[in-house]
C-alpha positions in Angstrom: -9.3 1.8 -18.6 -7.5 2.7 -21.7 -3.7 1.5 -22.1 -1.8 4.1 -24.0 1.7 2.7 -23.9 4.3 0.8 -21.4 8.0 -0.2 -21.2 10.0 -2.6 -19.7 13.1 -2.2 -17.9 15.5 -4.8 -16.4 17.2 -5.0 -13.0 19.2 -7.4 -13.2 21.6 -7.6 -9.5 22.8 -11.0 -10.6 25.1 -9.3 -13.5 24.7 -5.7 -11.7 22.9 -4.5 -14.3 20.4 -1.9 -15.7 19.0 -2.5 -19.2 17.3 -0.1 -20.2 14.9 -0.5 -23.4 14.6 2.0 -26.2 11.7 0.9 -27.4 8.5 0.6 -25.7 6.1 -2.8 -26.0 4.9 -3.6 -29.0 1.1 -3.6 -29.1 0.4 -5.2 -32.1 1.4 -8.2 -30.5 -1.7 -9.6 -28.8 0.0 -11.7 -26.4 1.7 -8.8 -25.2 -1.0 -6.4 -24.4 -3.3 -9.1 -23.1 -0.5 -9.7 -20.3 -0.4 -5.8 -19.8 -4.1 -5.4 -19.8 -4.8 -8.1 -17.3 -1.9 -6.8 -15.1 -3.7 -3.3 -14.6 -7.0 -4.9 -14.6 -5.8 -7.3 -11.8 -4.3 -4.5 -9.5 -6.7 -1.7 -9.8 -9.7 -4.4 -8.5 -7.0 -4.7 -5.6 -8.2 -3.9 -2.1 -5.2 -4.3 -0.4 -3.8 -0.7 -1.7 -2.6 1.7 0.9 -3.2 5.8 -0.5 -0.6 8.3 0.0 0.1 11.9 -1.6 3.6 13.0 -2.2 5.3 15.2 0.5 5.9 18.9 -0.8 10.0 18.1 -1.1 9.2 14.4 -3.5 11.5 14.3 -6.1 9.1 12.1 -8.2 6.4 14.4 -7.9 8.8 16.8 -9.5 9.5 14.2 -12.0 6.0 13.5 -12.9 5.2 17.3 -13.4 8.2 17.3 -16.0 6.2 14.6 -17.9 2.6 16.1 -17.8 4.5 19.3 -18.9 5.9 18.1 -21.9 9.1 18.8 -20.7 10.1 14.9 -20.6 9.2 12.0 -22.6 7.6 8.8 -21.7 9.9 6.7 -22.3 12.6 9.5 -20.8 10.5 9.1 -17.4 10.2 5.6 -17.3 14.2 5.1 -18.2 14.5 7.7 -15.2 12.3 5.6 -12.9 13.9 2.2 -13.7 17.7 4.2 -12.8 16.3 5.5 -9.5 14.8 2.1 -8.9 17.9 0.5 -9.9 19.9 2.3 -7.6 17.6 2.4 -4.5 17.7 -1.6 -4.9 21.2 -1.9 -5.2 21.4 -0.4 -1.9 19.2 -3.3 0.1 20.6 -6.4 1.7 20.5 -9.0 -0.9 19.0 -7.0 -4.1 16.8 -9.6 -6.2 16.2 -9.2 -10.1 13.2 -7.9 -11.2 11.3 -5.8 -14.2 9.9 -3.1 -14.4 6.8 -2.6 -16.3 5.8 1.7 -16.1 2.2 2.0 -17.9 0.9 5.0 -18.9 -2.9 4.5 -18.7 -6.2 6.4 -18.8 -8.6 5.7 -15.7 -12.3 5.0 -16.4 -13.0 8.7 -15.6 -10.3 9.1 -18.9 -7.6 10.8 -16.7 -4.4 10.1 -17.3 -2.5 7.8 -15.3 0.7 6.5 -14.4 1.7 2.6 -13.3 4.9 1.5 -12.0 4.9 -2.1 -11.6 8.0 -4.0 -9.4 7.7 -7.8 -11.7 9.6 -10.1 -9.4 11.6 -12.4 -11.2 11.2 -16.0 -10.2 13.1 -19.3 -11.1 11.6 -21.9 -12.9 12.0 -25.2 -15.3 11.3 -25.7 -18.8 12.8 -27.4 -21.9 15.0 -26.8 -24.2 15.0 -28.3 -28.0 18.9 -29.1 -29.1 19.8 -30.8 -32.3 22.7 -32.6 -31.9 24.4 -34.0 -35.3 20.5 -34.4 -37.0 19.5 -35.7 -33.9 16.6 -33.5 -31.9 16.8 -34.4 -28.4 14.8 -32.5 -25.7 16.6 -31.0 -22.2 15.4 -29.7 -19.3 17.0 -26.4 -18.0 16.6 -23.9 -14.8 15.2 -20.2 -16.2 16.1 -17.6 -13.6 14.0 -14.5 -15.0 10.5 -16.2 -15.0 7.5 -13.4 -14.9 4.6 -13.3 -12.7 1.9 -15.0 -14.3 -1.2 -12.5 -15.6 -3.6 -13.8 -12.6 -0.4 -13.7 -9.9 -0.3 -11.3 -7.2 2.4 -8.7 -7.6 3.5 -7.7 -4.4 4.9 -3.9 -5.2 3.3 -1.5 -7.3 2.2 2.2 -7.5 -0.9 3.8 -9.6 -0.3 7.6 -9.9 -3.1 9.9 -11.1 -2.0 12.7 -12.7 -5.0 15.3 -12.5 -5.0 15.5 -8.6 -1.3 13.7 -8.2 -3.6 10.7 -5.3 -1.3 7.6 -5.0 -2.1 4.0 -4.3 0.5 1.3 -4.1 1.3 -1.8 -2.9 4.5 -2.8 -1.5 6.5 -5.5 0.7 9.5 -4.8 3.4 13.2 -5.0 1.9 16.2 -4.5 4.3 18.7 -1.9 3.9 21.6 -1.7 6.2 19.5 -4.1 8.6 16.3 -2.3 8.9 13.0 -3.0 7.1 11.9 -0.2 4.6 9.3 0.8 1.6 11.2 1.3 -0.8 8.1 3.0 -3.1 6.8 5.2 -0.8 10.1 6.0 1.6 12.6 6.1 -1.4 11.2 6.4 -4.5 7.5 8.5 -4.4 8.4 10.5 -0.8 4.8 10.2 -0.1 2.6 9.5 2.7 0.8 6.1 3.5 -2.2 5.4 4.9 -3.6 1.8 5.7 -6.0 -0.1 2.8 -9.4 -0.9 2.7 -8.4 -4.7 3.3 -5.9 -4.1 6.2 -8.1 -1.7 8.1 -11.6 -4.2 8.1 -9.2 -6.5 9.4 -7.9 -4.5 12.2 -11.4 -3.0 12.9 -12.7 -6.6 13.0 -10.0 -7.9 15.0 -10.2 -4.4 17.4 -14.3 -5.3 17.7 -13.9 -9.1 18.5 -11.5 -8.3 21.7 -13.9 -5.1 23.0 -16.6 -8.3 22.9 -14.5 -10.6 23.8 -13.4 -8.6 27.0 -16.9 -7.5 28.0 -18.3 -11.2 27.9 -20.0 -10.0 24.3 -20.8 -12.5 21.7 -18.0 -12.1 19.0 -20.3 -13.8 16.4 -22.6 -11.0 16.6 -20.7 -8.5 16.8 -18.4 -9.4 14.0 -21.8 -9.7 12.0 -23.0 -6.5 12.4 -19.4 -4.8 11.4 -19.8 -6.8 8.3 -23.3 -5.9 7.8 -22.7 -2.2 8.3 -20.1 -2.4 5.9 -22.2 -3.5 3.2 -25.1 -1.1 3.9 -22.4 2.2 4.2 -21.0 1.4 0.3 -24.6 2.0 -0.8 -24.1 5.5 0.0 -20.3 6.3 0.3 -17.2 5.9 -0.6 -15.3 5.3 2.9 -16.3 4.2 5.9 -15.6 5.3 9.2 -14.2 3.0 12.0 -15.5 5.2 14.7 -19.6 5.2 13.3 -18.9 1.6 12.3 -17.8 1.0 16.4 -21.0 3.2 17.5 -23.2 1.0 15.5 -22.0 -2.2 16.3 -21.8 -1.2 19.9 -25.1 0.5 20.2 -26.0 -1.1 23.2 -23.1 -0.8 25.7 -21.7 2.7 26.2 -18.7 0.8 28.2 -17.9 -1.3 24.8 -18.3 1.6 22.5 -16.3 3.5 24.5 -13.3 0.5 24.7 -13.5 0.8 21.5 -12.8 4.2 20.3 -9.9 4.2 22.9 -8.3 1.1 21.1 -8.9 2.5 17.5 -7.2 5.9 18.6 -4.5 3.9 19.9 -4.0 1.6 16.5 -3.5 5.7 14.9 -6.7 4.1 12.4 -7.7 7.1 10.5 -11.3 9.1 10.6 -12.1 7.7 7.5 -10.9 5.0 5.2 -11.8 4.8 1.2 -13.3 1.3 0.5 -14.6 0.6 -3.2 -18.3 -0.9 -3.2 -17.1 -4.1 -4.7 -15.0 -4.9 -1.8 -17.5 -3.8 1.1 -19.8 -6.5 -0.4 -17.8 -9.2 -1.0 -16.1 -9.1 2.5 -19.2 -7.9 3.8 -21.7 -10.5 2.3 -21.5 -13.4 4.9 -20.1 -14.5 8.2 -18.0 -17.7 8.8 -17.7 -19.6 11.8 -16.0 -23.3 12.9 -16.7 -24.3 16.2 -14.7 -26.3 18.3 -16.4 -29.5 17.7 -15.3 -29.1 14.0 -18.5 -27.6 12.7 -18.2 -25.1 10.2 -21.2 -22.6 9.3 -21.7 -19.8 6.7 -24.6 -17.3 6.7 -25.5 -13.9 5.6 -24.2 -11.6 7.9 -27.8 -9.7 7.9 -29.4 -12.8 9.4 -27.6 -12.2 12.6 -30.2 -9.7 13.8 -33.1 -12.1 12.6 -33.5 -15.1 14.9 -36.5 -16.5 11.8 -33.2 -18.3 10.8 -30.6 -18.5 13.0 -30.2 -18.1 16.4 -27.0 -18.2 19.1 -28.4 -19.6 22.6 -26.5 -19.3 25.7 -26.7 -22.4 27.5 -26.7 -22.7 31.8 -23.7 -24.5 31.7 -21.6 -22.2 29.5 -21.7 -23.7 26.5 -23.5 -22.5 22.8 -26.0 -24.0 20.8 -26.9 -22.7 17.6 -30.3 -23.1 15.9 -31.1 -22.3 12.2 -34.4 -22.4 11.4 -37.2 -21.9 8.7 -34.7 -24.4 6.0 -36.8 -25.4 3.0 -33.9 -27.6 1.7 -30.7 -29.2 2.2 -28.4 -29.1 -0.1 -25.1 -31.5 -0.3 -22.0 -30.0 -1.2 
């Protein structure tokens, strides 16, 4: 990732206003870009970003075009952005102040790309340093416009890539006139959403553990496996599919698998969902369980299928006893 250039705008509801800057970040300064670099960095590792593309009537995308064209400045679009932003807040129940940082950024592919970041503006305490006839006294004051820190989650954003015009984003409900909306993709982009990486393995998961639940399956297993497949699909793709993940899983109960695919066509999952490698592994990598006698174990999920080293036994009397086997060592932690 290559930063080009970015500008911050204000949104401030506490005065009711829009400042708009006319000049864009200075680079030179260190400090400054290393906040900007570790924001992008930050959010494009981020699995929880739903995709969308723009409907045909978007504004934005219109806006956008104007830019790639020529036809409009940088800083022209980003000003533009902030005002629409501005007044698409102003319009929620209880507007809060925040910043807007837009970023105009090449991918690792070198396309050029577009980031609009929402920077929440928090309250915090620091000091102040007064001099008071020769005397230096410290106070300690209440700043309202406080920044997300560089390794703090920001909770609305949109990536735009200009070549093929793909969205992802990240965004949090806001009321307006009493209902709950997103304002980036319902207001500002007009584009579609579809569910992330993170929030669809969590549905799938949570989908799979009742269909074993209900059928008197073990959850630990099956949970496992989902994992395990997860892992083993990144090698070779790009997305994963909920309904070969469920046919996998399930392989052994036509009753289960077919439980299943009725409960992900009813949760409107799609066919396929883009996961990054990174991601599939990590979440993938090992399985957690606590049991209710306040013993907690962690294993790779792959071991599930190999009873050399652990094994799940179902006991006459209802209860579960769980053997691990083949340990060299013990190590305290």
């Amino acid at each position: 990732m290559m930063i080009q250039k970015a500008i911050l705008h204000i949104l401030d509801f506490n005065t009711n206003m829009c400042i708009l800057s006319q000049k864009d970040l200075d680079f030179s300064s260190d400090v400054v870009y290393e906040y900007v670099d570790k924001r992008m960095n930050r959010i494009l590792q981020d699995a929880g970003q739903q995709t969308g593309v723009f409907y045909a009537t978007s504004n934005y995308q219109a806006l956008l075009q104007q830019l790639i064209g020529g036809e409009i400045s940088f800083d022209e679009f980003a000003s533009q952005t902030a005002r629409q932003l501005y007044d698409i807040l102003s319009h929620c129940d209880g507007p809060s102040s925040l910043d807007v940082l837009v970023v105009d950024f090449n991918d690792d592919a070198d396309v050029r790309c577009i980031g609009v970041l929402l920077l929440d503006n928090k309250t915090a305490y620091t000091h102040q340093i007064l001099d008071d006839d020769g005397a230096v006294y410290n106070k300690l004051i209440k700043h309202y416009a406080i920044l997300p820190g560089a390794s703090q989650k920001i909770e609305a954003y949109a990536l735009i890539h200009c070549g093929d015009f793909s969205i992802r984003f990240v965004d949090k409900k806001r009321q307006m006139d009493g209902e709950d909306i997103y304002i980036l993709p319902e207001r500002l982009l007009q584009c579609t959403s579809v569910i992330s990486a993170k929030d669809a393995v969590k549905l799938v998961s949570k989908i799979a553990a009742k269909v074993a639940e209900d059928h008197g399956g073990n959850t630990v297993e099956v949970l496992s496996k989902a994992k395990n497949y997860l892992v083993e699909n990144a090698e070779t793709a790009e997305a994963f599919s909920p309904q070969d993940l469920g046919a996998e899983v399930f392989a052994g109960s036509q009753a289960m698998r077919n439980e299943f695919a009725a409960q992900l066509e009813e949760a409107k999952l799609p066919a396929d969902v883009p996961i990054a490698k990174a991601f599939a592994e990590r979440a993938g990598r090992s399985h957690k369980i606590k049991t209710d006698t306040g013993i907690e174990i962690i294993f790779p999920s792959e071991y599930i299928e190999n009873t050399d080293y652990i094994q799940f036994i179902n006991n006459p009397d209802g209860t579960i006893s769980i053997e691990l086997k083949n340990i060299g060592k013990i190590i305290n932690k």
